[in-house]
N, C-alpha and C positions, 0 to 999 in steps of 0.2 A: 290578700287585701290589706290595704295601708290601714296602720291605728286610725287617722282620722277619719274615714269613712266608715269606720266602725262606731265610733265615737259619734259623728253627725246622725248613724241611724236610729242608735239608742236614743240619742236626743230626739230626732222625730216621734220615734216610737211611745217616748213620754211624752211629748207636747200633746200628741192626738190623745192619747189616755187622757190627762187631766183637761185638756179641752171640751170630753165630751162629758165626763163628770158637770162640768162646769153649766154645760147646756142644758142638761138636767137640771137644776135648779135656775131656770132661768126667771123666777118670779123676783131675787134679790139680784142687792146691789152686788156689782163686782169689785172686790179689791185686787188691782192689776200690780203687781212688781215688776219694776225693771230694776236688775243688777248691772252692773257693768264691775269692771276692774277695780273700780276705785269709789262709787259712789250708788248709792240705793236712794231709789224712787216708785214711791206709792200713791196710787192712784183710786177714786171710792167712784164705779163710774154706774150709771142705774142704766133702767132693763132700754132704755133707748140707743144708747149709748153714749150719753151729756157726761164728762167728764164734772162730779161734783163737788169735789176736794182732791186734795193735793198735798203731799208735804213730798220734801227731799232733804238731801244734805251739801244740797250746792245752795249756793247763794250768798250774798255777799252781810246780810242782814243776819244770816243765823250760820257765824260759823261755829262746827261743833267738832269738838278738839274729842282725843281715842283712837280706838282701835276701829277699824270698817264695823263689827260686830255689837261697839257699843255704838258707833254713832248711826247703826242699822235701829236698837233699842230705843235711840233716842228720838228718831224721825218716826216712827211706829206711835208712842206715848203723844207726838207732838199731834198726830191724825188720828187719836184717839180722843183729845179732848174733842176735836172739832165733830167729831161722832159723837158723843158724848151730848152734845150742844144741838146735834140735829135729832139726836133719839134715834141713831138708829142702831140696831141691836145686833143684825146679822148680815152677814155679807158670805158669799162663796167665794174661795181663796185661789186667784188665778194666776199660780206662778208661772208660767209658762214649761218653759221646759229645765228651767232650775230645779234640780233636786235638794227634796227638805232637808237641807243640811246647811251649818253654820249659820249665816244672816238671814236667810229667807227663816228657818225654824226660828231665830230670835223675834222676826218681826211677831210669824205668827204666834208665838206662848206670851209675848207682852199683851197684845190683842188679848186674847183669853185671857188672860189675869186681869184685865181690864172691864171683861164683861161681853166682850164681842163673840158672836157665837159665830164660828168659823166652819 
């Protein structure tokens, strides 16, 4: 069997895990991450599914110069004030099938040193 189909099943294999984690608390908002190659985007979406905040690192208004891992820090901090401003306190943490490791672990320890109970 090829690396990559091995590769894709683990990844299945943890998406369904943390997806059902996730449904389990389905009384809080969801913070959704998407990674790509080159740019990270967070998502605060509540139990309906109404996308309620937003930050990234694209955009022509806030460019943010670094490494993927600080400017992963730095879009986390920027969605923290706006949580901050809405009160709200906890969120279930829906990476998909990103393993916590590098930028997804940065968003989430900034969050938590923030106050956000994850």
């Amino acid at each position: 069997m090829s690396d990559i189909k091995v590769l894709n099943r683990q990844r299945l294999k943890r998406q369904l895990r943390i997806r059902g984690k996730v449904a389990k608390v389905a009384s809080r908002h969801r913070l959704v991450v998407f990674r790509s190659n080159e740019h990270i985007s967070l998502q605060v979406v509540d139990t309906t599914g109404k996308t309620l905040f937003g930050a990234s690192d694209i955009g022509k208004t806030n460019k943010i110069k670094g490494t993927k891992t600080e400017r992963s820090i730095v879009v986390a901090k920027n969605l923290l004030v706006a949580l901050q401003k809405a009160k709200i306190e906890e969120l279930v943490f829906d990476r998909s099938y990103y393993k916590y490791h590098g930028r997804i672990k940065a968003v989430a320890e900034t969050l938590r040193e923030g106050g956000i109970k994850l």
